[in-house]
C-alpha positions, 0 to 999 in steps of 0.5 A, a space after each residue: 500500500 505504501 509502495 507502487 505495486 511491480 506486477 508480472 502479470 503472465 508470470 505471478 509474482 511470488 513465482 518471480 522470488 520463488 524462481 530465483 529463491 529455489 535456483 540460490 538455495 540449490 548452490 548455497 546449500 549443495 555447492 557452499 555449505 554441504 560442499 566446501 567441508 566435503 571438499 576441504 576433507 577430501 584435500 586432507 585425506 589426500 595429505 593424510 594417506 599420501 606417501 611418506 615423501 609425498 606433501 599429498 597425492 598429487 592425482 587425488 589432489 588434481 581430482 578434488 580440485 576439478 570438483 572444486 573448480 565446478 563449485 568455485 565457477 557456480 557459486 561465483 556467477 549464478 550464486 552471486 547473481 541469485 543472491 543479488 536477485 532475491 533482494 531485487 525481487 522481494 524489494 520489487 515483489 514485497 517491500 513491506 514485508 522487507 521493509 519490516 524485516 529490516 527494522 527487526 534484523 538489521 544488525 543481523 544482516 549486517 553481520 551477516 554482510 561481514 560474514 558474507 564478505 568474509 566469506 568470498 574473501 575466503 573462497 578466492 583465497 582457497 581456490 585461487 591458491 591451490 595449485 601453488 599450496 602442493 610446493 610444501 607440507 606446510 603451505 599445504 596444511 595451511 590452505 587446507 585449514 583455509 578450507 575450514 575457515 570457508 567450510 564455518 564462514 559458509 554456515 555461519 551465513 546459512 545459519 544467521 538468515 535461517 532465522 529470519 525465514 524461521 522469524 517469517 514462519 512463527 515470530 514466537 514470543 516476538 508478536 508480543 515484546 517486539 526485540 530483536 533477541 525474541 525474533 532470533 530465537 523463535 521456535 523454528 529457527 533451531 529446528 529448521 537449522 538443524 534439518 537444513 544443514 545435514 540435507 546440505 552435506 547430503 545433496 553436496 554428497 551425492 552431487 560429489 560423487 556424480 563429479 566423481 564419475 565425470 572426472 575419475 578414470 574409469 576402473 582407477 583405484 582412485 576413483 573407487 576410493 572417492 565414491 567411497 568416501 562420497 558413500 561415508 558422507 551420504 551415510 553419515 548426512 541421511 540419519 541426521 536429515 531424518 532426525 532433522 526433518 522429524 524435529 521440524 515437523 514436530 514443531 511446525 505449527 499445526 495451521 502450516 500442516 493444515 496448509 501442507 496438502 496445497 504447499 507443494 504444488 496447487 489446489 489440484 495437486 492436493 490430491 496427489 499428497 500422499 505421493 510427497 510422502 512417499 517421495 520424501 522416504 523414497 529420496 531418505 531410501 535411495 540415498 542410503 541405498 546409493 551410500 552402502 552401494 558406493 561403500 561397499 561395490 564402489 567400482 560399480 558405481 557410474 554416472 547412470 547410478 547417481 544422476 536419479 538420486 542426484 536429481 532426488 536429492 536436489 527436487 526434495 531441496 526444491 520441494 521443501 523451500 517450496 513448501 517451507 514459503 506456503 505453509 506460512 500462509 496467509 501470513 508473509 510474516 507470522 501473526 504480524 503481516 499478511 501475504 497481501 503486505 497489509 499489517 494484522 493490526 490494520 485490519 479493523 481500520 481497513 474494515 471501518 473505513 475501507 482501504 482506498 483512503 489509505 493507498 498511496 498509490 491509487 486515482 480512486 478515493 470514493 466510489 462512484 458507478 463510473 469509477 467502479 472498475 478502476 477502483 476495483 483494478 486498484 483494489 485487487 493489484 493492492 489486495 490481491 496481485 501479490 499471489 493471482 494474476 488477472 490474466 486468464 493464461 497468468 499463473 494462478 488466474 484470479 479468473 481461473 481460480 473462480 472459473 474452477 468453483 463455479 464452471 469453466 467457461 460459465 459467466 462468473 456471478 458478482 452476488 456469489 462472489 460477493 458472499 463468497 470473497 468475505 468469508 474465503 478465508 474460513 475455508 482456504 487457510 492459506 487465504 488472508 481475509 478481504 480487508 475493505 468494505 462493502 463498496 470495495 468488495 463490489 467494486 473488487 468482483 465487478 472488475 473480476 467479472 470484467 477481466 473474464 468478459 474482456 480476457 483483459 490483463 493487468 499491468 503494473 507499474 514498471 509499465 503504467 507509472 504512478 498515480 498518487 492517491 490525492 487525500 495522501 498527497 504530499 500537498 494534502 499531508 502538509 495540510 492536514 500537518 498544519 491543521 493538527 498543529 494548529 488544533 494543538 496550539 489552540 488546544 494548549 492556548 486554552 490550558 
C-alpha cells in the first residue's frame, strides 16, 4: 500500500522470488555449505594417506580440485547473481514485508554482510591458491585449514538468515515484546537449522560423487576410493536429515500442516499428497541405498547410478523451500503481516473505513458507478496481485481460480462472489481475509467479472507509472500537518 505495486502479470509474482529463491538455495546449500567441508576433507585425506615423501597425492589432489573448480565457477556467477536477485525481487515483489524485516534484523544482516564478505574473501583465497599450496607440507596444511575457515564462514551465513525465514514462519514470543533477541530465537529457527544443514552435506554428497564419475578414470583405484568416501558422507548426512526433518515437523505449527496438502504444488495437486510422502522416504531410501552401494561395490558405481538420486536429492531441496514459503500462509510474516503486505493490526481500520483512503498509490478515493472498475483494478493489484494474476493464461488466474468453483467457461456471478470473497478465508487457510468494505468488495468482483468478459490483463507499474492517491498527497499531508498543529496550539492556548 505504501509502495507502487511491480506486477508480472503472465508470470505471478511470488513465482518471480520463488524462481530465483529455489535456483540460490540449490548452490548455497549443495555447492557452499554441504560442499566446501566435503571438499576441504577430501584435500586432507589426500595429505593424510599420501606417501611418506609425498606433501599429498598429487592425482587425488588434481581430482578434488576439478570438483572444486565446478563449485568455485557456480557459486561465483549464478550464486552471486541469485543472491543479488532475491533482494531485487522481494524489494520489487514485497517491500513491506522487507521493509519490516529490516527494522527487526538489521544488525543481523549486517553481520551477516561481514560474514558474507568474509566469506568470498575466503573462497578466492582457497581456490585461487591451490595449485601453488602442493610446493610444501606446510603451505599445504595451511590452505587446507583455509578450507575450514570457508567450510564455518559458509554456515555461519546459512545459519544467521535461517532465522529470519524461521522469524517469517512463527515470530514466537516476538508478536508480543517486539526485540530483536525474541525474533532470533523463535521456535523454528533451531529446528529448521538443524534439518537444513545435514540435507546440505547430503545433496553436496551425492552431487560429489556424480563429479566423481565425470572426472575419475574409469576402473582407477582412485576413483573407487572417492565414491567411497562420497558413500561415508551420504551415510553419515541421511540419519541426521531424518532426525532433522522429524524435529521440524514436530514443531511446525499445526495451521502450516493444515496448509501442507496445497504447499507443494496447487489446489489440484492436493490430491496427489500422499505421493510427497512417499517421495520424501523414497529420496531418505535411495540415498542410503546409493551410500552402502558406493561403500561397499564402489567400482560399480557410474554416472547412470547417481544422476536419479542426484536429481532426488536436489527436487526434495526444491520441494521443501517450496513448501517451507506456503505453509506460512496467509501470513508473509507470522501473526504480524499478511501475504497481501497489509499489517494484522490494520485490519479493523481497513474494515471501518475501507482501504482506498489509505493507498498511496491509487486515482480512486470514493466510489462512484463510473469509477467502479478502476477502483476495483486498484483494489485487487493492492489486495490481491501479490499471489493471482488477472490474466486468464497468468499463473494462478484470479479468473481461473473462480472459473474452477463455479464452471469453466460459465459467466462468473458478482452476488456469489460477493458472499463468497468475505468469508474465503474460513475455508482456504492459506487465504488472508478481504480487508475493505462493502463498496470495495463490489467494486473488487465487478472488475473480476470484467477481466473474464474482456480476457483483459493487468499491468503494473514498471509499465503504467504512478498515480498518487490525492487525500495522501504530499500537498494534502502538509495540510492536514498544519491543521493538527494548529488544533494543538489552540488546544494548549486554552490550558
Amino acid at each position: 500500500m505504501d509502495f507502487p505495486m511491480f506486477h508480472l502479470d503472465w508470470l505471478n509474482d511470488r513465482f518471480l522470488i520463488a524462481m530465483i529463491a529455489i535456483l540460490h538455495v540449490f548452490i548455497n546449500h549443495g555447492l557452499a555449505v554441504g560442499f566446501i567441508p566435503y571438499i576441504t576433507w577430501l584435500e586432507q585425506k589426500g595429505v593424510t594417506d599420501a606417501g611418506k615423501n609425498q606433501i599429498t597425492d598429487l592425482d587425488w589432489d588434481n581430482l578434488v580440485y576439478k570438483k572444486m573448480k565446478i563449485a568455485f565457477i557456480i557459486t561465483t556467477t549464478i550464486g552471486a547473481m541469485t543472491g543479488v536477485g532475491i533482494w531485487f525481487s522481494v524489494a520489487l515483489v514485497s517491500p513491506a514485508s522487507l521493509g519490516s524485516l529490516i527494522r527487526v534484523f538489521y544488525f543481523a544482516w549486517f553481520t551477516e554482510w561481514l560474514v558474507f564478505v568474509t566469506e568470498v574473501v575466503l573462497i578466492l583465497i582457497y581456490f585461487l591458491t591451490w595449485n601453488n599450496s602442493n610446493k610444501s607440507l606446510k603451505a599445504k596444511t595451511r590452505h587446507i585449514r583455509f578450507g575450514w575457515y570457508l567450510s564455518i564462514f559458509s554456515w555461519f551465513t546459512m545459519a544467521i538468515i535461517v532465522a529470519i525465514l524461521g522469524f517469517m514462519m512463527d515470530p514466537g514470543n516476538w508478536n508480543n515484546n517486539h526485540t530483536f533477541f525474541n525474533g532470533f530465537t523463535n521456535p523454528i529457527y533451531l529446528p529448521q537449522l538443524l534439518f537444513r544443514t545435514p540435507t546440505a552435506m547430503l545433496v553436496a554428497g551425492v552431487f560429489g560423487m556424480l563429479l566423481t564419475t565425470i572426472f575419475a578414470p574409469k576402473g582407477s583405484e582412485m576413483r573407487a576410493k572417492a565414491i567411497r568416501y562420497a558413500g561415508k558422507w551420504i551415510l553419515a548426512s541421511t540419519p541426521l536429515v531424518i532426525i532433522g526433518a522429524v524435529y521440524y515437523w514436530n514443531v511446525m505449527p499445526s495451521a502450516m500442516k493444515v496448509n501442507m496438502a496445497t504447499a507443494v504444488g496447487s489446489m489440484e495437486f492436493s490430491q496427489y499428497y500422499q505421493l510427497l510422502k512417499y517421495f520424501i522416504v523414497g529420496t531418505a531410501s535411495l540415498s542410503i541405498v546409493l551410500g552402502v552401494f558406493a561403500f561397499f561395490k564402489p567400482k560399480k558405481i557410474n554416472f547412470a547410478y547417481v544422476i536419479l538420486p542426484c536429481l532426488f536429492v536436489f527436487g526434495f531441496l526444491g520441494i521443501f523451500e517450496r513448501v517451507r514459503e506456503f505453509i506460512r500462509k496467509p501470513y508473509v510474516i507470522g501473526n504480524y503481516m499478511y501475504s497481501n503486505l497489509l499489517r494484522k493490526e490494520d485490519y479493523p481500520l481497513y474494515k471501518k473505513n475501507g482501504i482506498l483512503p489509505y493507498m498511496t498509490y491509487t486515482s480512486v478515493t470514493e466510489i462512484t458507478e463510473e469509477n467502479k472498475i478502476i477502483a476495483g483494478r486498484d483494489i485487487f493489484i493492492n489486495t490481491c496481485s501479490r499471489c493471482h494474476t488477472a490474466s486468464p493464461e497468468g499463473v494462478n488466474s484470479i479468473t481461473y481460480v473462480f472459473e474452477r468453483m463455479y464452471g469453466i467457461g460459465k459467466p462468473l456471478d458478482e452476488n456469489s462472489m460477493a458472499s463468497y470473497i468475505p468469508n474465503m478465508h474460513n475455508g482456504r487457510t492459506f487465504m488472508p481475509p478481504f480487508p475493505g468494505n462493502k463498496k470495495e468488495l463490489g467494486a473488487l468482483v465487478a472488475y473480476i467479472k470484467q477481466l473474464q468478459q474482456t480476457g483483459g490483463s493487468l499491468e503494473g507499474v514498471q509499465t503504467t507509472g504512478v498515480k498518487i492517491n490525492p487525500l495522501n498527497s504530499a500537498v494534502s499531508v502538509s495540510k492536514k500537518i498544519e491543521e493538527t498543529t494548529k488544533e494543538n496550539e489552540k488546544l494548549l492556548t486554552q490550558k
